[in-house]
N, C-alpha and C positions, 0 to 999 in steps of 0.2 A: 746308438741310433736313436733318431727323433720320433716322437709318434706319430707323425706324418709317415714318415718311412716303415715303423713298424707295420702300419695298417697299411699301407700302398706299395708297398715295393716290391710284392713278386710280382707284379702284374708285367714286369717290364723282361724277365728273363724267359716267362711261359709265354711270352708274345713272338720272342726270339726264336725260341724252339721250335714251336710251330710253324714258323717259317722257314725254318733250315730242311724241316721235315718235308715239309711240301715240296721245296726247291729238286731235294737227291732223291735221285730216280734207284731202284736195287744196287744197280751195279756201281752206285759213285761213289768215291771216297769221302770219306765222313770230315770236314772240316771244323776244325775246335770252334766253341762259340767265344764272341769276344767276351772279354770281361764285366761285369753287373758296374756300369756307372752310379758311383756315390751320390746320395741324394743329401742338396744344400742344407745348412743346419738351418732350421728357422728363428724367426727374431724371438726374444723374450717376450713377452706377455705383459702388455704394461700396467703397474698400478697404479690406482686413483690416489688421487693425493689424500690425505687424511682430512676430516672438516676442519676449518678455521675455529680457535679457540670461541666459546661464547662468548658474547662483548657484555661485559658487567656493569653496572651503574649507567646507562648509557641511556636516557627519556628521548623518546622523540619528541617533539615541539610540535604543537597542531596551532596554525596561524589563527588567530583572534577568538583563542580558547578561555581565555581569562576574561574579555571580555564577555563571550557570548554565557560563561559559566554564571554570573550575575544578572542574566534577565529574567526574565519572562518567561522566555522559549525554552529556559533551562532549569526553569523551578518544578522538580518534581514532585515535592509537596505538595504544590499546586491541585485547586479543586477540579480547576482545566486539564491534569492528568489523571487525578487520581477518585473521580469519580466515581468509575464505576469499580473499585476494586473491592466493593462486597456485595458485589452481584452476582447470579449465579446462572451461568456460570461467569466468572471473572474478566470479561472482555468489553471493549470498547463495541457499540453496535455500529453496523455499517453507516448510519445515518449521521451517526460522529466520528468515526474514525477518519476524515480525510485532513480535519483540523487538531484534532486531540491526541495524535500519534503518527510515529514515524511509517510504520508500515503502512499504517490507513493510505496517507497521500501519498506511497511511490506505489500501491493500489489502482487509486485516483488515477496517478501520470499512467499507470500500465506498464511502468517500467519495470514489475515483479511476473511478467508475463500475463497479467492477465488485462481483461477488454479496459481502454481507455475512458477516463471522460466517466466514469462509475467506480464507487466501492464496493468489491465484487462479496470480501468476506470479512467478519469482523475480525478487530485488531488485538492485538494482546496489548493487555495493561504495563503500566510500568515504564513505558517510551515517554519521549519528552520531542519539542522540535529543535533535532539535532543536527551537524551539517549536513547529513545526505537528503535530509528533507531539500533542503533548498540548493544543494550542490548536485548536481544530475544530470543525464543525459534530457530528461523530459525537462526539464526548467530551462536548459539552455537555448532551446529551439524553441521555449513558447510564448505566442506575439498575440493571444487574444484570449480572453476570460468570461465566461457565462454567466453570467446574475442569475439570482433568485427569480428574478423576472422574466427570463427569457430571453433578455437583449445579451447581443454576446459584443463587449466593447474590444477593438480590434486594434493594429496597429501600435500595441505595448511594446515598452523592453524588459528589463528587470522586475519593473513594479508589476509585473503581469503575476508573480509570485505572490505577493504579499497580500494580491488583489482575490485571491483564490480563499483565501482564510478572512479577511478583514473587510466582505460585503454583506457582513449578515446571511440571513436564511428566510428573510418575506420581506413582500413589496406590495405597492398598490395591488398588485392585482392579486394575491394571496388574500388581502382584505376583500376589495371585490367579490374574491368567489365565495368567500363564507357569508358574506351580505347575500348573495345572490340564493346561494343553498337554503341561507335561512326563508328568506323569500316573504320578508314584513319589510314595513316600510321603515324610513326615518327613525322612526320614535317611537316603534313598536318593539315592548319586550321580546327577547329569543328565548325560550331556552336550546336552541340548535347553535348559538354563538357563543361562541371562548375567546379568550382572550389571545389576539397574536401577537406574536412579540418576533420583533427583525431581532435578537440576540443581541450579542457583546461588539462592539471595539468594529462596529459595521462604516471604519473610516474610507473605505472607496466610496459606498453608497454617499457619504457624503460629500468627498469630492467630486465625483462625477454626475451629479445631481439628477437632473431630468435625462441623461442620456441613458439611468438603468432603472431610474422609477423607485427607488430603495424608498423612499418616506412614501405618506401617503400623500398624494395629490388629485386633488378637487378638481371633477370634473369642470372644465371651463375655465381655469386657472391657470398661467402658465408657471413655470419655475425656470432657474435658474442651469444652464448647462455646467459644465467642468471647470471650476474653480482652477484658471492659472495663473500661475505666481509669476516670478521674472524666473529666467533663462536656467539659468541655475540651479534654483532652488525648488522644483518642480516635479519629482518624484519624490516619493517613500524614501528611496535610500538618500537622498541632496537634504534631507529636513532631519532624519534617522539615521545613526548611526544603525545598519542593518544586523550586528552581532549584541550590543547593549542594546539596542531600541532606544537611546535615550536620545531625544531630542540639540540639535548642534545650536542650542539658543544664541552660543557666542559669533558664529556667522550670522544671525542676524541682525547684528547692534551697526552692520554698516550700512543699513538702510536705515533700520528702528534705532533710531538712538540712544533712546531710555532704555534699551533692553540687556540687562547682563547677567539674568539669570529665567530660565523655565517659567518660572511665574510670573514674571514680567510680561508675557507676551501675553497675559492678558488684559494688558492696557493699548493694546497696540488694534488702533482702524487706521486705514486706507484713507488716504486721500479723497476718496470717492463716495466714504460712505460719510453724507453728511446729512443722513434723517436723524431723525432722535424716534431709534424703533418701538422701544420700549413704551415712550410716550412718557418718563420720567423726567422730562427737560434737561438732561445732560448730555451734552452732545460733546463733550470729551473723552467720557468713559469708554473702556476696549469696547471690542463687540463681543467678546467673552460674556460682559455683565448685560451689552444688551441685550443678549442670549437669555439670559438665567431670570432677568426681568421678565420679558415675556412667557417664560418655564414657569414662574410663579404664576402671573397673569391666567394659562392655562390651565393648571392644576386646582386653582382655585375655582376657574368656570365647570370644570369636569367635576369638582365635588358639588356645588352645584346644580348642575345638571342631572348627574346622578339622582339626587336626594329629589329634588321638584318635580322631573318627567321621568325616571327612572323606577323611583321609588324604594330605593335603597342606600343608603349613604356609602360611600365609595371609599380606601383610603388608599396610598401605594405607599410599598417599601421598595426602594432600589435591590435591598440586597436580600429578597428572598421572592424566590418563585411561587407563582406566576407574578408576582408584585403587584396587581391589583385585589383587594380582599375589603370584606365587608365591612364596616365602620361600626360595628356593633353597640359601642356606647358612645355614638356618635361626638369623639370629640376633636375628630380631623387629626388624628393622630396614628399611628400602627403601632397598636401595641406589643407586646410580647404573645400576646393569647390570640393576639387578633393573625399577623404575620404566618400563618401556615395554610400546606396544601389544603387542607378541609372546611376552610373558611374562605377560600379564593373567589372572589367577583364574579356571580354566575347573572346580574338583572342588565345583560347587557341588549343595545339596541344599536343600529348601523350605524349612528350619527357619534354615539359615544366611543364604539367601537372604535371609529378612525381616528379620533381627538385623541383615545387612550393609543393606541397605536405611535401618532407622531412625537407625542409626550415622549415614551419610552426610547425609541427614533434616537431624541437629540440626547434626553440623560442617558445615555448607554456607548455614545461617542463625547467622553470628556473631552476630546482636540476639536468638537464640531466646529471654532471658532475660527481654527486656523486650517481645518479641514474643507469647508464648503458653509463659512457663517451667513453668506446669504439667504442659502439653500433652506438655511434651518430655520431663518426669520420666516421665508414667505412659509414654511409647514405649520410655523407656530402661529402665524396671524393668522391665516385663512383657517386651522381647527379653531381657534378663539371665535373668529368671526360667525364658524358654523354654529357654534354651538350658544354665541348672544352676541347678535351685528352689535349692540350697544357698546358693547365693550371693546371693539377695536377706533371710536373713537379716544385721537390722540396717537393712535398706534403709526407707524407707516411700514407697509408692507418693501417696498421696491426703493432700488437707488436712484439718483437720479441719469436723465436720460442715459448720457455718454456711457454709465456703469451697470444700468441695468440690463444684465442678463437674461431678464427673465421678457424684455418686451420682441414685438414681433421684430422690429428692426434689425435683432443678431438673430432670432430664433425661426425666423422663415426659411432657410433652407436646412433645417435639421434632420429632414427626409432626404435631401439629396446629396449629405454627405460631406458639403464644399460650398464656399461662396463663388460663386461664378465673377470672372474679369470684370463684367462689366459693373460690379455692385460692391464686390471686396473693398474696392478704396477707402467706402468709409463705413460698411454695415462690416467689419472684422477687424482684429487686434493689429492684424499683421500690414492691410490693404495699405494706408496711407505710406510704411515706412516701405513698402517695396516701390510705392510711384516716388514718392520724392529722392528715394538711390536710384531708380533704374530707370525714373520717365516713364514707367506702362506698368497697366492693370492687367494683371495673373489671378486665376483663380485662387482662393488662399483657404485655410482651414477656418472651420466655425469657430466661432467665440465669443466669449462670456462676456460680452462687454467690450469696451476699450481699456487696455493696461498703461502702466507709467510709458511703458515702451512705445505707446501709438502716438504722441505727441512729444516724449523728449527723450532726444540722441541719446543720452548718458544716464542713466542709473546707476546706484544713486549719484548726485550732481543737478540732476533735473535741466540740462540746460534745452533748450529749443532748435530745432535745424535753423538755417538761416532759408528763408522764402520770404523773397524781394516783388516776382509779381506772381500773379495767380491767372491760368487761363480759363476764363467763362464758355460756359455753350456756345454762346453768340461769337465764339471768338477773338475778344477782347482781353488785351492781358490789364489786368489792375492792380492798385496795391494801396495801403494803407502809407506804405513806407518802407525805405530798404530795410531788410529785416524784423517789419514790426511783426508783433507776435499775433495780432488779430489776423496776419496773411496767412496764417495754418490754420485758424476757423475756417476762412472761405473756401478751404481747399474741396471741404464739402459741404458747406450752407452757401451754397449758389444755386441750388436747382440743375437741373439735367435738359433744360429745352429752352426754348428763346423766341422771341420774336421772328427769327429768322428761321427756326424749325417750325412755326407754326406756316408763316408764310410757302413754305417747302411744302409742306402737307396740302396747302390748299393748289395752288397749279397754278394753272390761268381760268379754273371755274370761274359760271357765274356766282353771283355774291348769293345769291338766295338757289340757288342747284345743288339736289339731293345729289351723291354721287355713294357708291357701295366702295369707292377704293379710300376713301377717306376714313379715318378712325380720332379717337379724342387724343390730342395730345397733354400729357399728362406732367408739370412741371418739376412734379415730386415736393418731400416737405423742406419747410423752414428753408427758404432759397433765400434768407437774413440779408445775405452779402448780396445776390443783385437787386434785393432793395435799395440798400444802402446805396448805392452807387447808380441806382434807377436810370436814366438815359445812355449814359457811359456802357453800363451792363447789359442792358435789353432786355432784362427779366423777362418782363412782361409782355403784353402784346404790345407796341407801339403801334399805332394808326396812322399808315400816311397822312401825310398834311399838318401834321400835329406835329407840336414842339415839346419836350418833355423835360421836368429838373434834372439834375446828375446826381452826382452826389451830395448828401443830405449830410450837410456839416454841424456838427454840435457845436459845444463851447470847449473847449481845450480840457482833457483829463479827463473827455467823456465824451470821445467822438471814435471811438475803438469799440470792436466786441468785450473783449476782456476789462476795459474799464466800465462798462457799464452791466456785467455779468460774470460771479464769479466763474474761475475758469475750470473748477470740480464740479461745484451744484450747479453750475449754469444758473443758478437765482442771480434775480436785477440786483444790483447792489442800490437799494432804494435812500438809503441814508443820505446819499451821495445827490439825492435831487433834490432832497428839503430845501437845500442851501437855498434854492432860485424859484421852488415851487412850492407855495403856503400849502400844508393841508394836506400832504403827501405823507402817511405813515406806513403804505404798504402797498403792495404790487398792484393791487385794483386801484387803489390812488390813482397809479398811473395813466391810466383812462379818463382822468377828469382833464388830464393838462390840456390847455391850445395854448399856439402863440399869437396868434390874431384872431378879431374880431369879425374876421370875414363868415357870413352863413353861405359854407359849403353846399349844404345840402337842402337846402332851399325851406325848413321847415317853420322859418322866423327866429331860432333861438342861436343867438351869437357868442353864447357865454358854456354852452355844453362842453363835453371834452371831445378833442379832435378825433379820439376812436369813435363815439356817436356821432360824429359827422361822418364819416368811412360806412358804421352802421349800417346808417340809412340810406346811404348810395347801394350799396353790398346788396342788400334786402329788395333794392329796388331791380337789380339788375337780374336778380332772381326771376323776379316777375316776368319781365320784359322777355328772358332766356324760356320760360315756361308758356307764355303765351305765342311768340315767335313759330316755336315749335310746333304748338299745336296747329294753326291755324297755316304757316307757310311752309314746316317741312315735312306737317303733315302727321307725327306723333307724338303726343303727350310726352313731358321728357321729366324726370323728376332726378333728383341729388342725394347723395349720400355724402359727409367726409369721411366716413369710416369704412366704405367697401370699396373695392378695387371694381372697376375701372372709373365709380364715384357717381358717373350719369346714367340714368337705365329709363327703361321703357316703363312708363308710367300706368300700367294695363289695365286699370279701372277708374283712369282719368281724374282720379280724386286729388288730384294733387300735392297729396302725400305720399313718402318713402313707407312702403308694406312692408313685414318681414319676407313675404316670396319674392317680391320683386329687387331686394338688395343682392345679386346673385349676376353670375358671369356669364349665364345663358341667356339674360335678360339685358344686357348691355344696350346703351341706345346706339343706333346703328344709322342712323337716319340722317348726316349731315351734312351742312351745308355751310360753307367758308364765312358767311356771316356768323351764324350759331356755333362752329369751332371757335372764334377770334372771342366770342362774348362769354363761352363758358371756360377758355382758355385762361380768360381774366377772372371770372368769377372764383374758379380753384386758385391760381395763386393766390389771390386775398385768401381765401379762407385756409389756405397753406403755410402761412405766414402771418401767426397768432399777434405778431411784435410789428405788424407793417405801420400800424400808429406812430411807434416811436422811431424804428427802421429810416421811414421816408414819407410820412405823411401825405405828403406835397405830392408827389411821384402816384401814391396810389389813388387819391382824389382823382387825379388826371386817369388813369386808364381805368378805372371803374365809370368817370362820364365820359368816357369816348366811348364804352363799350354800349350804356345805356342809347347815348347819342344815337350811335349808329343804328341800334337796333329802332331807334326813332318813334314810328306808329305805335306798336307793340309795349312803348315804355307807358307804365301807368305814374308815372314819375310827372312832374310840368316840367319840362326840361329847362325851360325860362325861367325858371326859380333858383337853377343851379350857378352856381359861378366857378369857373374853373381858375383853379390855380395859377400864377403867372406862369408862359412857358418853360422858362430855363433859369434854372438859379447857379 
């Protein structure tokens, strides 16, 4: 029997009985019980199967283990691991463990359960960064990174990782607050200041420059935003190989042609960058070297400085902390004896402090070149600059127009996150290629400039979209030529308003009637293209009654944007006018030329240059715009070209622009459709630096029609003037 049955089976026969028993009453005959039904045998008991043999000789493979076994990230020898390993006790502090070890940063991420966004506990020595550092639940979800500064840069992929370790540990305002604690000025010794050092290998803060503040940046200064490359090539990991770190130089030789090894790419500038920074007169050299020139330039001003207002001779070793230490036998040198903690750089003062700060900044990112090289020129010229304006003679801080980064043109909406539709076209990288594929202006992201990609279809290739006509404000479509390449200048050197928006603005007021619904219309800069094309175009104010020239035709090979302006540096290609103009050696030259002897501007002299004939109309119309004002519309009205809305209330009648009055609270508000159409002209000239050579003829005419009109008012003899013939 089973031992199911053994333990269960009487239960089935005393169940029987009992009921037999119950059923017969005394007197009944006793009926046999039936027989104890057999209980089924149960199944066997199954066994597990024995374990499978161990598998012998049998490596697993860890994908891009050989690679990552040779870097950086894998060097436990390394002083970056192995610091603190005779400390006591033997652990990494929470202040470095989130970069110097593996537990530190899954810490950091939170992903060891404890609070995010902090190192909660210090780290055990011995880790290196290995793949769970960067392989994890918290890397794969994270799209934003917090700087040393505060600013948290948003909207990352990958490189959100890399960004987390490789932004340094102080910024501007880390310097700041120890200037501020110390609480002397400029040039006054501390002893409450030390040395701050941003650390090692801080290449985010280089690339993303002014958007996290990582260098020091001078008050009133601007910088350079996020360094981007082409499409491609624009993260950490598109430039790095992410397991060696070693740089993919060989994908760069299809843009950079000289380039077929690491060290090549320090020959390698941009198109754009056509200063000579350094002030060395080579304007071929990478921007690597023109890096390291002005590195010298600086290090030389800081020692210096040091010794003359400091009053200690200063020296630095890259490769020993704190790296600035005392010159002791003052020979500009770090010696062996000099090189340690107890001789470290203690006569420091605010102004040294942030020069030795931006110094350390650029040597401490060896890629600063191909990291954020512009970034690191303006840090190096404005410390030079600080510490002996003399010396950044020769220097040049900024690129030119189209490349700098750093001017308000890209850098005004950097608060708001986005170029707005209406401005993207041509203040962002992207604007111009979204209208000429799509026909409309979209809000587009901020940017450092203009890239190869803003003007040509194909990189590399370099070729140009094809734009046959261009449409103006005024509505007028124009063109140079089918396909010429000057029709992508005008896409945005035409201005933003017209004769025909000014005319809109004014109504059917009368000519001299204040109205509060009217405001200045503002033509925006370098409107180049409706000069050049002056009647055609409408640029400017046209005057009824008046007949205006069109386009202002050169001599053949220099009747374009681009022939008569490189199309990088936007510099005049001046060589190129000797040929026809004696005495022309340089851009100010330019100013001397006329082509006739006509006195313009009624002064007697027939032989000035055509810009001083403009001049003195310009100057004049000034006048005439200020007196107007005063006397017909009733307020003083005074000019700015450098503040927005440009014309303001003049509120001490002095006739000059005050610092309080250059301001948006003070805007002149007071007009009247004659004084709109007169200062309407007055800013486009002074908007259009090149209108001399643009269209001379064209601007003559609307700067005396504006005087003209303004008439009484003009202090000009207007009978001395001679106007241009109407139409050429």
């Amino acid at each position: 029997m089973s031992e199911t049955c053994k333990k269960g089976g009487w239960l089935l026969p005393v169940l029987l009985l009992a009921a037999a028993l119950t059923a017969c009453g005394p007197s009944a005959t006793g009926t046999p019980c039936p027989p104890t039904p057999e209980c089924p045998e149960c199944p066997p008991t199954p066994t597990c199967p024995p374990p499978p043999p161990e598998a012998e000789g049998v490596e697993v493979e860890v994908p891009f283990l050989g690679l990552w076994d040779g870097s950086g990230h894998a060097d436990e020898t390394a002083e970056a691991f192995t610091h603190w390993d005779a400390d006591d006790p033997p652990e990494v502090p929470t202040d470095c463990a989130k970069c110097h070890s593996a537990p530190g940063y899954k810490d950091y991420l939170g992903i060891d359960g404890t609070e995010a966004g902090v190192v909660d506990n210090p780290a055990e020595i011995g880790t290196v960064v290995n793949c769970t550092v960067c392989h994890n639940e918290g890397t794969l979800t994270m799209t934003s990174v917090t700087f040393p500064s505060g600013i948290e840069a948003t909207g990352l992929g990958d490189e959100s990782t890399c960004y987390q370790c490789h932004q340094g540990r102080a910024s501007t305002q880390d310097v700041n607050s120890a200037i501020e604690e110390a609480g002397v000025d400029a040039d006054t010794v501390s002893e409450d200041l030390g040395f701050v050092n941003i650390h090692y290998y801080a290449a985010a803060a280089s690339r993303l420059g002014t958007m996290v503040d990582g260098g020091y940046q001078y008050e009133g200064k601007s910088y350079d935003w996020k360094f981007a490359h082409v499409n491609e090539f624009d993260t950490c990991f598109e430039c790095h190989d992410p397991h060696s770190l070693d740089v993919r130089a060989g994908s760069c030789s299809e843009c950079h042609t000289d380039v077929g090894s690491v060290e090549d790419l320090r020959n390698v500038r941009l198109q754009g960058s056509t200063e000579d920074y350094d002030g060395d007169g080579d304007l071929a050299e990478g921007i690597y070297y023109e890096i390291q020139g002005l590195q010298e330039t600086l290090l030389g001003a800081i020692e210096t400085y040091a010794s003359d207002v400091a009053g200690t001779a200063i020296v630095y070793d890259s490769a020993s902390y704190p790296y600035f230490f005392v010159d002791t036998n003052e020979n500009g040198e770090a010696d062996e004896d000099e090189a340690n903690f107890g001789n470290r750089y203690a006569s420091w003062t605010p102004r040294l402090l942030k020069a030795a700060y931006n110094y350390q900044t650029s040597v401490k990112d060896p890629g600063n070149y191909s990291h954020g090289g512009d970034y690191h020129i303006q840090l190096l010229y404005d410390s030079i600059e600080d510490l002996d304006v003399g010396l950044v003679d020769g220097l040049t801080r900024d690129d030119a127009g189209h490349f700098d980064g750093s001017a308000e043109a890209f850098r005004h909406w950097d608060e708001d996150g986005e170029v707005p539709g209406a401005c993207a076209k041509c203040h962002s990288a992207t604007g111009l290629v979204t209208y000429l594929e799509d026909g409309t202006n979209v809000s587009e992201p901020i940017s450092n400039g203009f890239q190869c990609r803003t003007c040509h279809d194909a990189v590399p290739g370099y070729s140009l979209p094809a734009v046959n006509q261009v449409a103006f404000p005024s509505g007028a479509q124009l063109s140079f030529g089918e396909e010429a390449p000057s029709n992508l200048c005008m896409e945005c050197h035409q201005g933003r308003q017209s004769t025909d928006s000014v005319r809109d603005e004014i109504r059917a007021l009368g000519v001299d009637t204040v109205s509060e619904d009217m405001g200045f219309v503002n033509v925006h800069y370098f409107a180049a293209g409706a000069t050049v094309f002056g009647a055609e175009a409408r640029g400017a104010y046209q005057y009824q009654g008046q007949s205006y020239v069109g386009q202002f035709a050169h001599v053949d090979g220099y009747d374009e944007c681009i022939e008569c302006h490189t199309a990088h540096g936007l510099t005049v290609r001046v060589r190129g006018c000797t040929g026809c103009h004696e005495g022309v050696a340089s851009a100010e030259d330019l100013r001397s030329i006329r082509l006739t002897g006509t006195d313009f501007d009624g002064d007697g002299d027939a032989e000035e240059g055509i810009a001083d004939e403009i001049s003195t109309i310009h100057d004049a119309l000034y006048a005439a715009i200020q007196a107007y004002a005063r006397e017909v519309a009733g307020t003083p009205i005074v000019y700015s070209s450098a503040s927005y809305p440009y014309f303001f209330i003049d509120t001490n009648g002095n006739g000059e622009l005050d610092p309080d009055e250059a301001n948006f609270g003070n805007r002149y508000v007071t007009w009247t459709p004659r004084l709109l159409k007169a200062t309407y002209n007055y800013h486009y000239v002074a908007k259009d630096p090149g209108a001399y050579s643009h269209n001379p003829m064209y601007i003559i005419q609307v700067l005396q029609d504006s005087v003209g009109d303004l008439g009484s008012w003009a202090t000009i003899d207007l009978a001395s003037l001679t106007r241009p013939a109407g139409e050429q």
